[in-house]
C-alpha positions as CSV (number, residue, x, y, z in Angstrom):
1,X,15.4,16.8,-26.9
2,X,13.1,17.1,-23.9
3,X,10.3,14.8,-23.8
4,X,6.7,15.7,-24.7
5,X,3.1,15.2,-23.6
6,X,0.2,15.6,-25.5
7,X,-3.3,15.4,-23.4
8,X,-6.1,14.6,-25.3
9,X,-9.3,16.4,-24.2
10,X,-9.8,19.4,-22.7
11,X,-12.3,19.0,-19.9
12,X,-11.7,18.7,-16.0
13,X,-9.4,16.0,-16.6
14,X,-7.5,17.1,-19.4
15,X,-7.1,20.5,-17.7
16,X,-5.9,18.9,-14.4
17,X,-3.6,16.7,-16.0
18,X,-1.9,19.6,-18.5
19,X,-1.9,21.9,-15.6
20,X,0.4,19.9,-13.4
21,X,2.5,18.9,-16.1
22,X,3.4,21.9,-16.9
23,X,3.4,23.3,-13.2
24,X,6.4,20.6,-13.5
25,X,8.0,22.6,-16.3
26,X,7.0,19.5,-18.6
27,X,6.7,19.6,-22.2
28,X,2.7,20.0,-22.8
29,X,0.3,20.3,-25.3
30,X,-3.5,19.7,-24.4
31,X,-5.7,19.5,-28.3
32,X,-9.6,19.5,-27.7
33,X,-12.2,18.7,-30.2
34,X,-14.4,22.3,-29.2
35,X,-13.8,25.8,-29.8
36,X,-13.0,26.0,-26.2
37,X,-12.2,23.8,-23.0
38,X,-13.9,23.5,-19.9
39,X,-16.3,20.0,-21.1
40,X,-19.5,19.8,-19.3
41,X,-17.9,22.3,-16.5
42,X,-19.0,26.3,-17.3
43,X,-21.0,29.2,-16.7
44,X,-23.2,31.1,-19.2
45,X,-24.8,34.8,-18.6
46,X,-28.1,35.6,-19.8
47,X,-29.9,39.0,-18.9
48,X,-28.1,38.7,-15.5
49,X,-28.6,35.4,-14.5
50,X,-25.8,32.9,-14.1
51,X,-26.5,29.4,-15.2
52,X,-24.2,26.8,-14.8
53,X,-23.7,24.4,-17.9
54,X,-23.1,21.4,-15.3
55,X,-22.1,21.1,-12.1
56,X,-23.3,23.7,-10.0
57,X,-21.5,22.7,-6.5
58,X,-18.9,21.4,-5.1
59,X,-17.8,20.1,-1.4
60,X,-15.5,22.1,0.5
61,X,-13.9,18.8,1.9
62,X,-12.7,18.0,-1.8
63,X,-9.1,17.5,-1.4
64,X,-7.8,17.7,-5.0
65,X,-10.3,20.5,-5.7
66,X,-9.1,22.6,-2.8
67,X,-5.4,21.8,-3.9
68,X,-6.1,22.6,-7.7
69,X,-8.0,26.0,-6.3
70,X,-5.1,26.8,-4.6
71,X,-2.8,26.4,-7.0
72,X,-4.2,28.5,-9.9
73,X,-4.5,31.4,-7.4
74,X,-8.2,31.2,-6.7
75,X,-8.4,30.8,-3.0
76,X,-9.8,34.0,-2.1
77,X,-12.3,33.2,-4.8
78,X,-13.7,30.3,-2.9
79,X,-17.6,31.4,-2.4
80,X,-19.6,29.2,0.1
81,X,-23.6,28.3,-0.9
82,X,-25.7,30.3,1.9
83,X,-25.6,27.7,5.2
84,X,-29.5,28.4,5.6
85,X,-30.2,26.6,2.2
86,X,-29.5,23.0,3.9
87,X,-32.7,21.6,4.0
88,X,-33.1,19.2,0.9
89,X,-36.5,18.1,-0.2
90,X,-37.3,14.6,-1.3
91,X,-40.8,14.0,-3.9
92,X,-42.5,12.1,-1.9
93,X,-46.4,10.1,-2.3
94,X,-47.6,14.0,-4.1
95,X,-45.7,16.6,-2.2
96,X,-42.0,17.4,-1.7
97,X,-41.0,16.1,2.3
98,X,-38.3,17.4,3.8
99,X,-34.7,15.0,4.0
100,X,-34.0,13.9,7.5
101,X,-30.4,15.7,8.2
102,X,-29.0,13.9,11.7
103,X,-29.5,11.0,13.4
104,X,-32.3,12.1,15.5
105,X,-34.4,13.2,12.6
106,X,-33.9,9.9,10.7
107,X,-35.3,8.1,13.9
108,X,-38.0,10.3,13.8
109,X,-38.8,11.0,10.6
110,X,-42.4,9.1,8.7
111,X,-40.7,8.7,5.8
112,X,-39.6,5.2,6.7
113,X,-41.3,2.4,8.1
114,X,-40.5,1.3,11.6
115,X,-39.5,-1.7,9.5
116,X,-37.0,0.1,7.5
117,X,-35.9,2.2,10.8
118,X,-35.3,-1.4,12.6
119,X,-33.5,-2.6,9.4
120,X,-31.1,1.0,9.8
121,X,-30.4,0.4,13.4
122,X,-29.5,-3.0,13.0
123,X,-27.0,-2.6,10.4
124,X,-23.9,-1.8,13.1
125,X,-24.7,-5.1,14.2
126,X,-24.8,-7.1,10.9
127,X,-21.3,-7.9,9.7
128,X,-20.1,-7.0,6.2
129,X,-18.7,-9.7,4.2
130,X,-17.9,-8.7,0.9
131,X,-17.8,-11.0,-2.0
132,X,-14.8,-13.9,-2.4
133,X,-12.2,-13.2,-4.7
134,X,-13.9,-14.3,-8.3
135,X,-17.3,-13.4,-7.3
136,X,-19.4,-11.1,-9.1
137,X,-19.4,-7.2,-8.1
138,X,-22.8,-6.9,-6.5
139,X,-25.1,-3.9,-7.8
140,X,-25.1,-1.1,-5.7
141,X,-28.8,-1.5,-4.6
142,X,-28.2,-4.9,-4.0
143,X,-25.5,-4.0,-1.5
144,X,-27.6,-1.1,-0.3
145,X,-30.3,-3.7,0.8
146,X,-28.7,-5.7,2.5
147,X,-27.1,-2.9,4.4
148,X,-29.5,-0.3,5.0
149,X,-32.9,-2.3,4.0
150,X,-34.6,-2.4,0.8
151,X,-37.1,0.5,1.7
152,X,-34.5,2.7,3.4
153,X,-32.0,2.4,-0.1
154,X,-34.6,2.8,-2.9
155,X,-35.9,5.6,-1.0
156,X,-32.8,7.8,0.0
157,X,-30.2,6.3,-1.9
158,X,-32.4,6.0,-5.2
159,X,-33.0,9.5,-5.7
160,X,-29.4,10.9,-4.8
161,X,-28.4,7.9,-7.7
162,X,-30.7,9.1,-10.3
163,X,-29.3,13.2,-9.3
164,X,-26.2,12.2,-10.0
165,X,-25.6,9.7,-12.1
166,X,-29.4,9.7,-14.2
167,X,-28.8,5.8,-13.4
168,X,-31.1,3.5,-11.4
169,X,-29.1,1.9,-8.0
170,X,-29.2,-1.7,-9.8
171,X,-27.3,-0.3,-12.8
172,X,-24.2,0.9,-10.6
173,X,-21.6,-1.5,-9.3
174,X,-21.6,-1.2,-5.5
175,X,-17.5,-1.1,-5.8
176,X,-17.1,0.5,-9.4
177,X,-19.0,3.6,-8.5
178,X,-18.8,4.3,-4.9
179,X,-15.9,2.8,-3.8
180,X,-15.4,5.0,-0.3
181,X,-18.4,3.9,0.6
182,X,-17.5,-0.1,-0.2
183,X,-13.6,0.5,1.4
184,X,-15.9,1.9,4.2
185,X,-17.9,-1.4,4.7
186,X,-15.3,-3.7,3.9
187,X,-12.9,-2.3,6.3
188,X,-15.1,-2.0,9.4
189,X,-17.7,-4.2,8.7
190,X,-20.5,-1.5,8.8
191,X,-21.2,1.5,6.8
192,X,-22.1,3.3,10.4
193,X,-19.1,1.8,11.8
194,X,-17.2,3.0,8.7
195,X,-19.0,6.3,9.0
196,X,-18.4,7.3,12.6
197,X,-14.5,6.3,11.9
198,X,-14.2,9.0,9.5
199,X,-16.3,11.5,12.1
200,X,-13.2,11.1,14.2
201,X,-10.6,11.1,11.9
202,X,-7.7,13.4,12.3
203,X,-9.1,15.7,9.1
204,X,-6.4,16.8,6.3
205,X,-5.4,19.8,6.2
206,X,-6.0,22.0,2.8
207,X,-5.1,25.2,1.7
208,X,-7.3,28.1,1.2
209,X,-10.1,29.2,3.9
210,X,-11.0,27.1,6.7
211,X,-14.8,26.1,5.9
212,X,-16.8,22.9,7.6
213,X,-16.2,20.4,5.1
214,X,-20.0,19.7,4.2
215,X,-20.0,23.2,3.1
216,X,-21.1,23.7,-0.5
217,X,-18.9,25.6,-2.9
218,X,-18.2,27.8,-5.9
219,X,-17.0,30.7,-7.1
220,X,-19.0,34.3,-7.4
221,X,-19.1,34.1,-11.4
222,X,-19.7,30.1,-11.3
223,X,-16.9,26.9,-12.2
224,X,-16.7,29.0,-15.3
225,X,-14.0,31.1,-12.9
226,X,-12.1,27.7,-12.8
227,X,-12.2,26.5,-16.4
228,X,-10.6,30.1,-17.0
229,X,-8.3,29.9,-14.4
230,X,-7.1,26.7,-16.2
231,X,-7.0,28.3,-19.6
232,X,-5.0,31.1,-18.0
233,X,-2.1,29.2,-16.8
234,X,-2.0,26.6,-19.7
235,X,-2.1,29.7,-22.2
236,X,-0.6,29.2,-25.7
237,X,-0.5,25.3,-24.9
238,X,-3.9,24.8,-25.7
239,X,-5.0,24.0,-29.1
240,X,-8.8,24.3,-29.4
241,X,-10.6,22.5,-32.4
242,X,-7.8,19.9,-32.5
243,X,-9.8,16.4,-32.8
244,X,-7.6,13.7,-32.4
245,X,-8.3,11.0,-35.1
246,X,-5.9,8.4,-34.6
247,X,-2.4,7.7,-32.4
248,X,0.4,5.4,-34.0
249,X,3.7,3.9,-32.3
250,X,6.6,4.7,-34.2
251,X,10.0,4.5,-32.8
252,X,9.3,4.5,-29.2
253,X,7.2,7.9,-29.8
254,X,3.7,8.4,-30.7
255,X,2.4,9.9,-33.4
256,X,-0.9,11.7,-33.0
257,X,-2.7,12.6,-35.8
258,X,-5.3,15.3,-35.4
259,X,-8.9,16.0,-38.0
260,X,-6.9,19.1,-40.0
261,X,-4.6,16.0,-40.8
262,X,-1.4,17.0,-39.2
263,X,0.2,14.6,-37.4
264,X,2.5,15.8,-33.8
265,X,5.3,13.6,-32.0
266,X,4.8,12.8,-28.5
267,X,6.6,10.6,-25.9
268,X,3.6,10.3,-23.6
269,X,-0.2,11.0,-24.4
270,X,-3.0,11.2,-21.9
271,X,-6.1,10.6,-22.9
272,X,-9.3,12.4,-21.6
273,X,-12.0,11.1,-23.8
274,X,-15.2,9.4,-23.2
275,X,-14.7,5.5,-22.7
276,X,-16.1,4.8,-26.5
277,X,-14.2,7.4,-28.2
278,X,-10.9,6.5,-26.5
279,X,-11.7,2.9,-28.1
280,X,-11.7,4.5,-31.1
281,X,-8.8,5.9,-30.8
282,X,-6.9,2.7,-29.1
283,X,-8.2,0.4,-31.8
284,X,-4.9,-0.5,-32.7
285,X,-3.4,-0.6,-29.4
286,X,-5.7,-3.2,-27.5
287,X,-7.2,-6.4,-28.0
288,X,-10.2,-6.9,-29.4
289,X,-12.0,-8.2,-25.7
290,X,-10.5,-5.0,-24.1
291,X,-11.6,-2.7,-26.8
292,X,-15.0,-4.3,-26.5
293,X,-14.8,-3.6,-22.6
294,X,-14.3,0.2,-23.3
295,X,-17.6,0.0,-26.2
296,X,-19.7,-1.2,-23.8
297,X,-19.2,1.1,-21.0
298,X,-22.7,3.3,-21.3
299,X,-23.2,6.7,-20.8
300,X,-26.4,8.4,-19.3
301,X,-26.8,12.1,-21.5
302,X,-28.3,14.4,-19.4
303,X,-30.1,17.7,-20.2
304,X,-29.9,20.5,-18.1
305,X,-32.6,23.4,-18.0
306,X,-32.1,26.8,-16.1
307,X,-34.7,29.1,-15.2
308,X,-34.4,32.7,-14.6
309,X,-38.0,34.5,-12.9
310,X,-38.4,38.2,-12.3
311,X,-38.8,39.3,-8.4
312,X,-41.4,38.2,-7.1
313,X,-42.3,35.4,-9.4
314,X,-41.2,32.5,-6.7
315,X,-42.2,33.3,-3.3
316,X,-43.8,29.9,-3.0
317,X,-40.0,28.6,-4.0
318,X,-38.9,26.7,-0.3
319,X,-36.2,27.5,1.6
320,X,-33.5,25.3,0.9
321,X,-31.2,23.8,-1.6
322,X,-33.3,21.7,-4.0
323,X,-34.9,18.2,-4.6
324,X,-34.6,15.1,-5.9
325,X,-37.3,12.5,-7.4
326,X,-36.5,9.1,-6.3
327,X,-37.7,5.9,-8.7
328,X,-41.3,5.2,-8.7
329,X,-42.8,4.4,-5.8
330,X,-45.2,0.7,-5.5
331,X,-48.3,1.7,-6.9
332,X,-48.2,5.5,-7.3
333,X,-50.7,7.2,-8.7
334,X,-49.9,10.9,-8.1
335,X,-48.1,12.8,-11.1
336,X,-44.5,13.2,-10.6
337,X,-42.0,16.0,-12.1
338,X,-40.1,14.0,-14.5
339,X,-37.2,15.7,-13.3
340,X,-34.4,13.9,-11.5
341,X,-34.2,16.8,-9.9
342,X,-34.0,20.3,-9.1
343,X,-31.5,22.8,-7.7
344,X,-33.2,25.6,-6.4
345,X,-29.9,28.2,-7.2
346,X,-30.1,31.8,-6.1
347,X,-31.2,30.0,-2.4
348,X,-27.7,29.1,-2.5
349,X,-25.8,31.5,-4.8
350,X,-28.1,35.0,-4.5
351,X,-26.1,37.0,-7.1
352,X,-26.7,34.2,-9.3
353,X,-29.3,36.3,-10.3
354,X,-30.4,40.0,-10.6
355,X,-31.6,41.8,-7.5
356,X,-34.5,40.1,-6.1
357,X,-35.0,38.0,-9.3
358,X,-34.5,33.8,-8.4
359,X,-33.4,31.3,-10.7
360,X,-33.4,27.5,-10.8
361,X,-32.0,24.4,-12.5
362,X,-33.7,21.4,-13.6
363,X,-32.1,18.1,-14.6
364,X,-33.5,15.6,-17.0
365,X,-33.0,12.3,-18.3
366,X,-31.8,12.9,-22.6
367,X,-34.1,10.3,-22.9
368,X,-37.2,11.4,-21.4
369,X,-37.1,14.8,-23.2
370,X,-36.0,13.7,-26.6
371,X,-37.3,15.4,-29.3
372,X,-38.7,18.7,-27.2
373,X,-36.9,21.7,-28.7
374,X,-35.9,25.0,-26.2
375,X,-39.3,26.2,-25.5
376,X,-41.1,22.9,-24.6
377,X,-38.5,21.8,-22.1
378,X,-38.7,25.1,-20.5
379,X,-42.7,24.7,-20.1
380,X,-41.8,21.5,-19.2
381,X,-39.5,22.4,-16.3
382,X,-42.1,25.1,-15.1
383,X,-45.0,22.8,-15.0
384,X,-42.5,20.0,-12.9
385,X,-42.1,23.2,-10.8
386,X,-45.3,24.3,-9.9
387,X,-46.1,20.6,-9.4
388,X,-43.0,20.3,-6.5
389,X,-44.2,23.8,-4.9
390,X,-47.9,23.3,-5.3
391,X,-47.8,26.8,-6.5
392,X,-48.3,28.5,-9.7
393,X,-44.8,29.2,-11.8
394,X,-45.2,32.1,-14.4
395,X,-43.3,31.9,-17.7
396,X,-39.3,32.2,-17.0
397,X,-37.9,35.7,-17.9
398,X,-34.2,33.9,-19.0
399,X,-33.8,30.6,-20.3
400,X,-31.0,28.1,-20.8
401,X,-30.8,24.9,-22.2
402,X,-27.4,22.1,-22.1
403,X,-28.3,19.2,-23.8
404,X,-25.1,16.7,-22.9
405,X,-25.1,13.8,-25.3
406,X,-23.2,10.6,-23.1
407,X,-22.0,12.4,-20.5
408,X,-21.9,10.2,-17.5
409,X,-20.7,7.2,-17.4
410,X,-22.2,4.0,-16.2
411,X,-19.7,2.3,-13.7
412,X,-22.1,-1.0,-14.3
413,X,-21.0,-4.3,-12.2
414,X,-17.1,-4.8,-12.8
415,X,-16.3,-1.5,-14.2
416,X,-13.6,-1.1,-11.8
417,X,-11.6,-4.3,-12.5
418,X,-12.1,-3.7,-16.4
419,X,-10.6,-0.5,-16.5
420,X,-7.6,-2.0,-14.3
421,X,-7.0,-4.6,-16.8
422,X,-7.5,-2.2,-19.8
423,X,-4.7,0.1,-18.2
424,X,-2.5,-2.9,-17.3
425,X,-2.5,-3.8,-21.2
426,X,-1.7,-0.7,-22.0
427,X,1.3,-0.7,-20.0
428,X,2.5,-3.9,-21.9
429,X,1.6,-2.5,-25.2
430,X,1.2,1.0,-25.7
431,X,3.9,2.3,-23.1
432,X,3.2,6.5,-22.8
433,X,-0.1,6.0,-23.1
434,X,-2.0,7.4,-20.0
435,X,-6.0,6.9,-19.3
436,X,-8.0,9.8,-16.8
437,X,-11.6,10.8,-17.4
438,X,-15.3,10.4,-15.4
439,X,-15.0,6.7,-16.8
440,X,-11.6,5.7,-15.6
441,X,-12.0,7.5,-12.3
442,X,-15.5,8.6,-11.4
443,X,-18.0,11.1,-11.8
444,X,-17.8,13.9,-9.1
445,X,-15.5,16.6,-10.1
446,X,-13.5,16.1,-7.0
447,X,-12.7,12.4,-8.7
448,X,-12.3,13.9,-12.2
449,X,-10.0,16.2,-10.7
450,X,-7.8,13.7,-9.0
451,X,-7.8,11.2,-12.3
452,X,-6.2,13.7,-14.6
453,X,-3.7,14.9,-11.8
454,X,-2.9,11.3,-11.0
455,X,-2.2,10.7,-15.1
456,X,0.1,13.6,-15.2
457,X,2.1,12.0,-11.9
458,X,2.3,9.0,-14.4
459,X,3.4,10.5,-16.9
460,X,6.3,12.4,-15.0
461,X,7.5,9.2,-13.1
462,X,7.9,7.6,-16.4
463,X,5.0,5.8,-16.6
464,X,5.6,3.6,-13.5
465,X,2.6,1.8,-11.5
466,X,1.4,3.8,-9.2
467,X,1.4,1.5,-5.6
């Protein structure tokens, strides 16, 4: 008998991680909790607009995206956001203030201090010395700080925290969440230095069509064209509405026991689930200190409004791709949008929307908008519009709403080397047991992508560890 795989959870990860086990002619079964798969990744029509459910972009430089493209045929598919849309906007002391995009602009800009600027030019200059083994993780505004300067980090890096993680930089390990950015320091000594390394870098080569790897991509019907892409080649090996309850070890195999109370033999399972439901599920596989690791790892929910406005309705709407609110500036007075941000879509994706009509997409805190039901948050996301365009906003024409219940997770101080030493114990004491997901890998797609890949490559060298 051939062994068999069951992946548990049928988001980016899951789908990843099923799809290249069975591009490996493995044994594979992938049971998700929802009438379909795809998790926070989608795309829903409404009177011929396009919203996306989450993610709307992705980079073109995205390795194991462009790989995982490539191999489910989509290629050609490959859509890049309009070039002219770079120009990001930052809320800034009662106005939205244009992001400074090189060098020479970040010299020049009056965003910063000449304090802060002398703080950024010295940072080549100030050697990185990251912490001694047995020291604590620092936060990743504390690392920022000392790196970039207080004003420059809470500024910049605040905002493009709270866009994508709905977290504040001193809730984010420094390592745990961004660790490119610390291998970059800790190998060279400088971020810049770090930087500029990787400016000169022979580039990898990936499939598809050659496109500057800043570039910002999708697909003409939205990520929904991956998700079914996905579902396509996984076919009959998809079980939607399979909940998995509970795993048990017997003889070597597991035994995993789904809600309609059925119970299916595996050799290996991967699991995909959010940190605190795969503790549920491991409860009797881990100790209780590692189980209480995996309860404790937060998650930020996020809800996501889109906007749909007839032509003409947003002429005011600036060229560009969107922007982003950072944390509350010393003594502001000025309303801000309460949005973390906002992606200003048919600038970058036209036929995201009928012809001449322009939609957008507003992100929010689930905390900040608690309680407000469909209509309210799309006043809401209006009003936090015309406020950011100092322009009137008439009523949307399309409307639609995501409301994602602990979606991201927090990769808090130490994350990292908890999830090491959660997997490690699994390796002593659940053998076949494999862990991918947002919290075991990060957040972007690109990394979700590459932790469900990396759990199938597991899974088909036996479980080894990987080097």
């Amino acid at each position: 008998m051939g062994r068999r795989t069951i992946v548990v959870g049928g988001g980016l990860a899951g789908l990843a991680a099923a799809a290249r086990l069975a591009d490996a002619g493995a044994d594979v079964a992938l049971f998700e909790r929802a009438d379909a798969v795809g998790g926070v990744a989608g795309t829903v029509a409404k009177s011929g607009f396009r919203f996306e459910r989450g993610p709307n972009t992705i980079l073109a430089g995205s390795a194991a995206f462009r790989r995982v493209v490539d191999e489910l045929g989509l290629s050609t598919r490959l859509e890049r956001a309009d070039p002219t849309a770079k120009a990001r906007y930052l809320w800034h002391r009662g106005k939205l203030r244009a992001l400074p995009m090189s060098p020479p602009q970040l010299l020049s800009t009056d965003l910063l201090s000449w304090k802060a600027k002398r703080e950024l030019l010295s940072e080549p200059f100030r050697g990185f010395v990251p912490p001694q083994d047995g020291e604590p993780e620092p936060t990743f505004g504390a690392f920022l700080d000392e790196r970039l300067g207080r004003e420059t980090s809470r500024l910049f890096a605040g905002a493009f925290v709270r866009g994508i993680h709905a977290a504040e930089l001193d809730e984010l390990g420094a390592r745990s969440a961004f660790p490119r950015l610390w291998d970059l320091a800790a190998s060279h000594g400088s971020l810049v230095r770090g930087a500029l390394s990787r400016v000169f870098a022979e580039k990898e080569s990936l499939p598809g069509p050659e496109l500057p790897r800043s570039a910002l991509v999708s697909f003409p019907n939205g990520l929904q064209e991956l998700v079914d892409a996905f579902a396509r080649q996984l076919g009959g090996r998809i079980r939607n509405g399979a909940g998995v309850e509970g795993l048990e070890r017997i003889d070597a195999r597991w035994l995993v026991r789904t809600r309609d109370g059925l119970g299916h033999v595996a050799d290996d399972v991967v699991l995909t689930l959010p940190a605190p439901a795969a503790a549920r599920i491991l409860a009797h596989e881990l100790s209780p200190e590692d189980l209480a690791a995996l309860r404790a790892v937060r998650h930020a929910s996020v809800t996501t409004i889109g906007l749909g406005f007839a032509p003409g309705a947003l002429e005011a709407l600036p060229r560009g791709f969107g922007y982003l609110v950072p944390p509350a500036e010393d003594g502001r007075t000025a309303p801000a949008p309460r949005a973390l941000g906002t992606i200003f879509v048919t600038n970058l994706f036209p036929n995201r929307a009928p012809g001449g009509a322009r939609s957008v997409a507003s992100f929010y805190r689930g905390s900040d908008v608690d309680g407000l039901d469909d209509s309210a948050l799309a006043s809401l996301a209006r009003q936090d519009l015309e406020l950011a365009i100092g322009s009137s906003v008439p009523p949307a024409v399309a409307v639609h709403v995501e409301r994602w219940t602990e979606v991201i997770p927090r990769h808090s101080p130490g994350h990292a080397d908890r999830v090491r030493h959660v997997r490690a114990a699994l390796r002593q004491r659940a053998p076949g047991l494999h862990l991918a997901g947002a919290w075991v890998g990060g957040v972007s797609v690109e990394q979700v992508l590459t932790s469900g890949r990396a759990a199938a490559d597991d899974v088909l060298r036996g479980g080894e560890e990987r080097t």
